[in-house]
DRENZAMAR-465910 format. One line per field, with one value per residue (C-alpha): residue number from 0; residue in three letters; chain; x, y, z. Coordinates in nm, 2 decimals. Example, Ala and Ser with C-alpha at 12.3 -4.5 7.8 and 13.67 -1.06 7.14 Angstrom:
<atoms>
num: [0 | 1]
residu: [ala | ser]
chaine: [A | A]
u: [1.23 | 1.37]
v: [-0.45 | -0.11]
w: [0.78 | 0.71]
</atoms>
This chain:
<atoms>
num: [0 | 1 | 2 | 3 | 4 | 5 | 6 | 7 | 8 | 9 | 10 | 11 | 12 | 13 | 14 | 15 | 16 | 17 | 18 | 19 | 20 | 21 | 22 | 23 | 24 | 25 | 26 | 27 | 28 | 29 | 30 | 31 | 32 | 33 | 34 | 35 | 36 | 37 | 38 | 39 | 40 | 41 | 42 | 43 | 44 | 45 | 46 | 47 | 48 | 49 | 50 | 51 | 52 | 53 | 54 | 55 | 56 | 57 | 58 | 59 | 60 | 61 | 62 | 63 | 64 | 65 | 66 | 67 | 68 | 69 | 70 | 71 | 72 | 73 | 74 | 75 | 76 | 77 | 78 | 79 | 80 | 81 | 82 | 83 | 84 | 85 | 86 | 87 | 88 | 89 | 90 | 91 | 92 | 93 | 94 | 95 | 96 | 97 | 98 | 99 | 100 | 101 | 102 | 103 | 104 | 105 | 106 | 107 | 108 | 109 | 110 | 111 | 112 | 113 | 114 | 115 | 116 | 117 | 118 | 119 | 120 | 121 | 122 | 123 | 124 | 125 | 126 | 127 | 128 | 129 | 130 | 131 | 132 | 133 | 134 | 135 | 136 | 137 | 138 | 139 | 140 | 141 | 142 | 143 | 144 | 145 | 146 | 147 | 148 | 149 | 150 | 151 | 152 | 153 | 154 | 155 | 156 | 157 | 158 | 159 | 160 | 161 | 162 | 163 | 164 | 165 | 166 | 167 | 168 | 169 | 170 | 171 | 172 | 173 | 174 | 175 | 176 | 177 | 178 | 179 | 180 | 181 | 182 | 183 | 184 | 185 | 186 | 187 | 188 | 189 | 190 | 191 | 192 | 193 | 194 | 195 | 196 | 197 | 198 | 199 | 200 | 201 | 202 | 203 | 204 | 205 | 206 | 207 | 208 | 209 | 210 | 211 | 212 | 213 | 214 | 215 | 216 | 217 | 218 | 219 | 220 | 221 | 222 | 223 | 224 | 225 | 226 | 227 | 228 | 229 | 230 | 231 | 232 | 233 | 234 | 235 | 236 | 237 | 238 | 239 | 240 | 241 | 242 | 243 | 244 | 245 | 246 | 247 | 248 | 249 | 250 | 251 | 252 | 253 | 254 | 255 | 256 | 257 | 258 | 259 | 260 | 261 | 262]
residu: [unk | unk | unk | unk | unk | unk | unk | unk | unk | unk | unk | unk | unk | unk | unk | unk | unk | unk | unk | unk | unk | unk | unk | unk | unk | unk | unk | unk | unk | unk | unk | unk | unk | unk | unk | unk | unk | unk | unk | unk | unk | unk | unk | unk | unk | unk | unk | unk | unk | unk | unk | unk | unk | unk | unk | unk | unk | unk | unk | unk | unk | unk | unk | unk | unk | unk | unk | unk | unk | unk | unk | unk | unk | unk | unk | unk | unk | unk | unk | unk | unk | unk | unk | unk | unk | unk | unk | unk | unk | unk | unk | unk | unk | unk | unk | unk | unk | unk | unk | unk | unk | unk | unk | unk | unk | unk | unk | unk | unk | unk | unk | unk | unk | unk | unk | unk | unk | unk | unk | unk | unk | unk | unk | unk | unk | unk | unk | unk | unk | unk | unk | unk | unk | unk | unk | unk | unk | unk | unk | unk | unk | unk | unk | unk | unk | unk | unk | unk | unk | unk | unk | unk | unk | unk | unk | unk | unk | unk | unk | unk | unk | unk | unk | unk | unk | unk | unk | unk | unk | unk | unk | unk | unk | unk | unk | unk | unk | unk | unk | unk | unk | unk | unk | unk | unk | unk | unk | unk | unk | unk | unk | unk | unk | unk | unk | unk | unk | unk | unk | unk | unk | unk | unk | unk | unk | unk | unk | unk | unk | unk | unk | unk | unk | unk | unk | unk | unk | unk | unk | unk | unk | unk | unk | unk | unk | unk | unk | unk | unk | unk | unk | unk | unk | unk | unk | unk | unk | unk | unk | unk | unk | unk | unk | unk | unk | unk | unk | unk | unk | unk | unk | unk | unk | unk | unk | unk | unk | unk | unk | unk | unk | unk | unk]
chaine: [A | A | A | A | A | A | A | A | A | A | A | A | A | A | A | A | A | A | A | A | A | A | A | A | A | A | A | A | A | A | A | A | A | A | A | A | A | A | A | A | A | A | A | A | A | A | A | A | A | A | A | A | A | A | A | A | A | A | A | A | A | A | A | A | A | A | A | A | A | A | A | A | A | A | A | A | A | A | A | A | A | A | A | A | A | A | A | A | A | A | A | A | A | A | A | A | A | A | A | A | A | A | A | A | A | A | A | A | A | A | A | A | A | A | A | A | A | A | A | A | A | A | A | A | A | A | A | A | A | A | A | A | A | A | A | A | A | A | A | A | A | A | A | A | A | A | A | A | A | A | A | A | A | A | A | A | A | A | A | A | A | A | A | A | A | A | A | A | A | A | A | A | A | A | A | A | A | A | A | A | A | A | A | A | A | A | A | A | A | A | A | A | A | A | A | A | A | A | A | A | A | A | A | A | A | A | A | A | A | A | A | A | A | A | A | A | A | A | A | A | A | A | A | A | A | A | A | A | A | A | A | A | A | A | A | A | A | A | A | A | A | A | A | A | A | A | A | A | A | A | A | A | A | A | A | A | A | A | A | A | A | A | A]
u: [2.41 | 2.20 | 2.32 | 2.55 | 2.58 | 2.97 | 3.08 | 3.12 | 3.52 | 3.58 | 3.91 | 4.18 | 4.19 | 4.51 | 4.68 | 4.93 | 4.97 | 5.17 | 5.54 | 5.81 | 5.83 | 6.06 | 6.20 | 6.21 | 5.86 | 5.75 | 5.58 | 5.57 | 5.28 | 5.09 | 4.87 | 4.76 | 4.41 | 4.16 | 3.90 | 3.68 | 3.67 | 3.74 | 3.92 | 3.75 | 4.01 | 4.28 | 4.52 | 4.62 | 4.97 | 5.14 | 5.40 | 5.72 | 5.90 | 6.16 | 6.25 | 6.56 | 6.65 | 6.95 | 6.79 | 6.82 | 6.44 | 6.42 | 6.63 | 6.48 | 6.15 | 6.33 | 6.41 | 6.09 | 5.93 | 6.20 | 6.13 | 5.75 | 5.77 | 5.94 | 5.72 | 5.43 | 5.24 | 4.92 | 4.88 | 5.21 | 5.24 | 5.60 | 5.59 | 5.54 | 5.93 | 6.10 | 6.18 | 6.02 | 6.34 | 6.28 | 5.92 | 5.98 | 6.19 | 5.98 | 5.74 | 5.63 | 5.61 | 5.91 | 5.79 | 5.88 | 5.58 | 5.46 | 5.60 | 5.36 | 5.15 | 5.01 | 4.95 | 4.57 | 4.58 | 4.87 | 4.85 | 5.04 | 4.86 | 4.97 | 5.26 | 5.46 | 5.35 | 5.29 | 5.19 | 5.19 | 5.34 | 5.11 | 5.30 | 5.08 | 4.82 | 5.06 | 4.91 | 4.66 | 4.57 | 4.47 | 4.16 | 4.18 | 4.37 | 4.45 | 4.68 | 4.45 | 4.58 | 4.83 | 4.74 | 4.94 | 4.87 | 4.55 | 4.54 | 4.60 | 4.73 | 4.48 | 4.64 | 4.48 | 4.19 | 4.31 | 4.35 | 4.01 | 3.96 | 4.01 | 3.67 | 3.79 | 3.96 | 3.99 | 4.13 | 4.15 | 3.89 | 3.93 | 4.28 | 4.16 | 4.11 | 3.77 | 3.64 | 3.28 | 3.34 | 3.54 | 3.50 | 3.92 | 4.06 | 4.28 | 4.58 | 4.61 | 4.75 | 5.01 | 4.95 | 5.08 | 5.27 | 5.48 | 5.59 | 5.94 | 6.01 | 6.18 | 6.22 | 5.95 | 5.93 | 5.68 | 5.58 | 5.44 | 5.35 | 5.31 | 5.53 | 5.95 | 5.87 | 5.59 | 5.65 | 5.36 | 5.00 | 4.77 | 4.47 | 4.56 | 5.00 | 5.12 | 5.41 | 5.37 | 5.55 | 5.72 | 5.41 | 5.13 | 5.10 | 4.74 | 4.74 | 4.34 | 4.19 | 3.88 | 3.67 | 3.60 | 3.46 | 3.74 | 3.69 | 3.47 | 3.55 | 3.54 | 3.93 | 4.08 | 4.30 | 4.56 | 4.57 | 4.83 | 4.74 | 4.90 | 4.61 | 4.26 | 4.14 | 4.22 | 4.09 | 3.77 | 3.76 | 3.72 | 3.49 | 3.21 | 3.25 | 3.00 | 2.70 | 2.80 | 3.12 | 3.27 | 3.14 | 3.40 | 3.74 | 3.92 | 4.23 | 4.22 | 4.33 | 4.05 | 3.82 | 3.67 | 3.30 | 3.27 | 2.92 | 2.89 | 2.96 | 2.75 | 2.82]
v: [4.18 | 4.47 | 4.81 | 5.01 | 4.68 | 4.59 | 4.27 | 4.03 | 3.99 | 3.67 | 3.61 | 3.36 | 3.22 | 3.02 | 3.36 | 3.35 | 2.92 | 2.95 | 2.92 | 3.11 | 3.05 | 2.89 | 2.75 | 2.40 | 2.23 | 2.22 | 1.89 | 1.57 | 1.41 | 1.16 | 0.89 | 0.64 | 0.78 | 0.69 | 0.98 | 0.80 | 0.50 | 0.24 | 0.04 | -0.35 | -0.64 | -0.31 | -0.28 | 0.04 | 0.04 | 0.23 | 0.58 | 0.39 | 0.73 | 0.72 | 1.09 | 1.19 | 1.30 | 1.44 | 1.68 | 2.09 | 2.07 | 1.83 | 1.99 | 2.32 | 2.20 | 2.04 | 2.40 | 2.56 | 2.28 | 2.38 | 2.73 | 2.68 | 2.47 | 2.71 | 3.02 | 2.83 | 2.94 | 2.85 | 2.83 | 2.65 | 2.72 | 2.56 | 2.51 | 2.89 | 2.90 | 2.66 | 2.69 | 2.46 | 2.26 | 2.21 | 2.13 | 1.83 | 1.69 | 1.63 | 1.32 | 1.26 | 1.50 | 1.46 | 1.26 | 1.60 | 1.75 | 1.60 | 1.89 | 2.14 | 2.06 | 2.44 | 2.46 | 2.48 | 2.49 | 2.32 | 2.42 | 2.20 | 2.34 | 2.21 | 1.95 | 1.68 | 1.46 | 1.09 | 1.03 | 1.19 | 1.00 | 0.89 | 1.15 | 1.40 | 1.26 | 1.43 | 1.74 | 1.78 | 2.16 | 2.07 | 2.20 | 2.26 | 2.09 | 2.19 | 1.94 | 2.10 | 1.99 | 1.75 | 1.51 | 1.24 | 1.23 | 0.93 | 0.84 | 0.90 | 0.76 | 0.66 | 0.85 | 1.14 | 1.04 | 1.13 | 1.50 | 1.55 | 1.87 | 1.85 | 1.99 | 2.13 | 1.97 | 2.09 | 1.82 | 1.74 | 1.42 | 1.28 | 1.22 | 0.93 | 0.60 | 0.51 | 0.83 | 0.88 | 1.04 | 0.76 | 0.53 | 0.41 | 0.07 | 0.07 | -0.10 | -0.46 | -0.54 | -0.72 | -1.05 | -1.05 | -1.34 | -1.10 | -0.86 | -0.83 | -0.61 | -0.32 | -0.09 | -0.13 | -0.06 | 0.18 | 0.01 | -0.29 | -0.15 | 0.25 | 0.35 | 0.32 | 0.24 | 0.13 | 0.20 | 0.13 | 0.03 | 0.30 | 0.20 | 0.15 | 0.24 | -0.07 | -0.23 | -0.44 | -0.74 | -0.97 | -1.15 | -1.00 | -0.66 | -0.63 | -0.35 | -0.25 | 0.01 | 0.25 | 0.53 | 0.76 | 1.10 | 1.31 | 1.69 | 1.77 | 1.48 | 1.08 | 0.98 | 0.68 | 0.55 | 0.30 | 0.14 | -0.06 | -0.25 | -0.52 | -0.76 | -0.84 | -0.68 | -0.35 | -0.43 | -0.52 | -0.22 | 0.03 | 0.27 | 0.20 | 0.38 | 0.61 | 0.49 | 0.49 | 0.35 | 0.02 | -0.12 | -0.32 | -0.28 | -0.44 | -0.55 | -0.35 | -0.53 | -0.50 | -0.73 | -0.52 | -0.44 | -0.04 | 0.12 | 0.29 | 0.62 | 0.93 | 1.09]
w: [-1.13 | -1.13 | -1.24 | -1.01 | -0.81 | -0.64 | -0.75 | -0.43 | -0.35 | -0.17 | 0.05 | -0.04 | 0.33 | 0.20 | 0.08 | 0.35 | 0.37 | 0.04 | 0.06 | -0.15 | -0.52 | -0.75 | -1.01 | -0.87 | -0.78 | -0.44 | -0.47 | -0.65 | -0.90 | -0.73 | -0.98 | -0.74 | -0.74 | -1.06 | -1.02 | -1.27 | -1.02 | -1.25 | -0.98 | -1.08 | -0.94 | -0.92 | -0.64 | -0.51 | -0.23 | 0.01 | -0.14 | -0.02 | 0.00 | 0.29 | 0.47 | 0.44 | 0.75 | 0.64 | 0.36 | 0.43 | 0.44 | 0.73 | 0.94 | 0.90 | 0.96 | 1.27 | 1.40 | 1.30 | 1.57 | 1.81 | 1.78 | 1.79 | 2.08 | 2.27 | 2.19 | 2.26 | 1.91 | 1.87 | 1.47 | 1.32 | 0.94 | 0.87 | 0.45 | 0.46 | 0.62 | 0.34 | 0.00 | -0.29 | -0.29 | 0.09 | 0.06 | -0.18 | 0.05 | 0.32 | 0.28 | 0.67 | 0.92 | 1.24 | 1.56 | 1.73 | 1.63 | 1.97 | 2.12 | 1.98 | 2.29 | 2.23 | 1.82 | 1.76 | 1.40 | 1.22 | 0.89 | 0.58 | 0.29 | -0.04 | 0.15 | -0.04 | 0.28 | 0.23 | 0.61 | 0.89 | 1.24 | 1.53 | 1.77 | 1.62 | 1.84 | 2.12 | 1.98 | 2.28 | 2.20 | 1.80 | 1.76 | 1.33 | 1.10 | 0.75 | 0.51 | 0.20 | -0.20 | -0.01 | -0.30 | -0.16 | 0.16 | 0.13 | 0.50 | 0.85 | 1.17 | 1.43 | 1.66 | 1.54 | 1.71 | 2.05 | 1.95 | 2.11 | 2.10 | 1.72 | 1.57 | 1.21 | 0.91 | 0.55 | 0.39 | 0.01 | 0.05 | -0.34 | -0.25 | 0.01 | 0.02 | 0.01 | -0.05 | -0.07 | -0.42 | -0.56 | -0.38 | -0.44 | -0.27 | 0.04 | 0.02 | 0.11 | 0.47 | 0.57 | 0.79 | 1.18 | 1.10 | 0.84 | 1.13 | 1.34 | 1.58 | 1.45 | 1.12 | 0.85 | 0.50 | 0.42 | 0.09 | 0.31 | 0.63 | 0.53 | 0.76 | 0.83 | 1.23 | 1.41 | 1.79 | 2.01 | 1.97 | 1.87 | 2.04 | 2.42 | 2.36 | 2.46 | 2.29 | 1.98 | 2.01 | 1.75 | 1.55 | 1.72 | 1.49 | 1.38 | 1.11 | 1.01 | 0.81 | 0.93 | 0.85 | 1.08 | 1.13 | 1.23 | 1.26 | 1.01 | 0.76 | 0.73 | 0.68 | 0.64 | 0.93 | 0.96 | 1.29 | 1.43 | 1.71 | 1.95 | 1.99 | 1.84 | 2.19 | 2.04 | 1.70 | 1.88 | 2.09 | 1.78 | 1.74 | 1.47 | 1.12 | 1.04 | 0.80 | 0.40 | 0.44 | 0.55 | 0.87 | 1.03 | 1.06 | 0.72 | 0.58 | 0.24 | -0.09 | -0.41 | -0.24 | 0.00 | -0.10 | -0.05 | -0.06 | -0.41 | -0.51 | -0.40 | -0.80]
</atoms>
């Protein structure tokens, strides 16, 4: 810097993302991830967190959607509206956020989220997408692939599976055989219900789940996506993965040969 030069000031563009303060943390530690990639014959599974839909946090976040969806808002910043106690608590976003047919930027910086539901596919106005440092969030619904007006993501990419950086495993998948109708446990099947296919939204009947993993380019980055789907017809229907990462739709587990690392 020469002399009488102003130093350059760059913006915090997640100044105003940031919820209240407090003693309690907002968020839990997540060590599923080994950024050194030393992941030889290691498996890696689902967070079996279950919501509590009966925590303080849930339900507020349940009238923050309400009140969104009614004033038609077009950027929806909910953490910023709970405490840190309130923020722990919520490990999956509500299927309600299918109502926020007008949000265009839904904004979860720094969330406690584990998953996120396929009704945010619902979201037909999403046009940015921002779960940044939600270091346990390592996957997303297929769904979110019929947001298609979707065009920007900042997402915190060494938390994923499969990662370019990392290269981590995906969890092993479950056989059809192993499904029934009805509540799941999210430590086997990564989610507490599985209500429709997610590639043509049919039903999924008793024995014929087909769960896959694949990486695609969504927004501006490749993310890993869990798809549940009713038949091998929609398996074979998927879209192809972009180059550098697996090329077929897979069923996880240690096995799966991954391109190497880019560092």
């Amino acid at each position: 810097m020469g002399e009488g030069d102003q130093p350059k000031l760059f913006s915090d563009r997640w100044a105003d993302a940031v919820g209240p303060g407090g003693d309690e943390p907002a968020r839990d530690r997540c060590h599923c991830l080994d950024r050194r990639g030393e992941y030889s014959g290691k498996q890696v599974g689902f967070h079996p967190d279950r919501q509590d839909t009966s925590a303080p946090g849930w339900l507020h976040l349940l009238e923050l959607i309400d009140e969104a969806a009614a004033d038609g808002r077009e950027v929806f910043k909910p953490l910023v509206e709970l405490s840190p106690a309130e923020r722990r608590q919520i490990v999956t976003l509500p299927p309600a956020v299918a109502k926020l047919t007008a949000v265009r930027h839904l904004v979860l910086y720094g969330s406690n989220l584990v998953r996120v539901p396929p009704e945010i596919g619902a979201m037909t106005s999403l046009e940015e997408f921002s779960p940044y440092t939600s270091h346990r969030l390592h996957w997303l619904p297929y769904e979110i692939t019929r947001c298609a007006g979707l065009r920007e993501s900042t997402v915190s990419t060494r938390a994923l599976y499969g990662n370019f950086k990392y290269r981590p495993p995906f969890p092993l998948l479950r056989q059809a055989d192993e499904w029934g109708h009805g509540a799941a446990d999210p430590s086997r099947w990564g989610a507490e219900a599985i209500r429709g296919c997610g590639v043509c939204d049919g039903p999924v009947k008793d024995g014929q789940l087909r769960q896959v993993w694949m990486s695609l380019v969504v927004a501006t980055d490749v993310l890993p996506l869990l798809v549940n789907a009713c038949s091998s017809e929609c398996v074979g229907a998927l879209p192809a993965p972009p180059d550098g990462y697996v090329s077929v739709p897979h069923h996880g587990g240690p096995d799966v040969r991954q391109p190497s690392t880019r560092y």
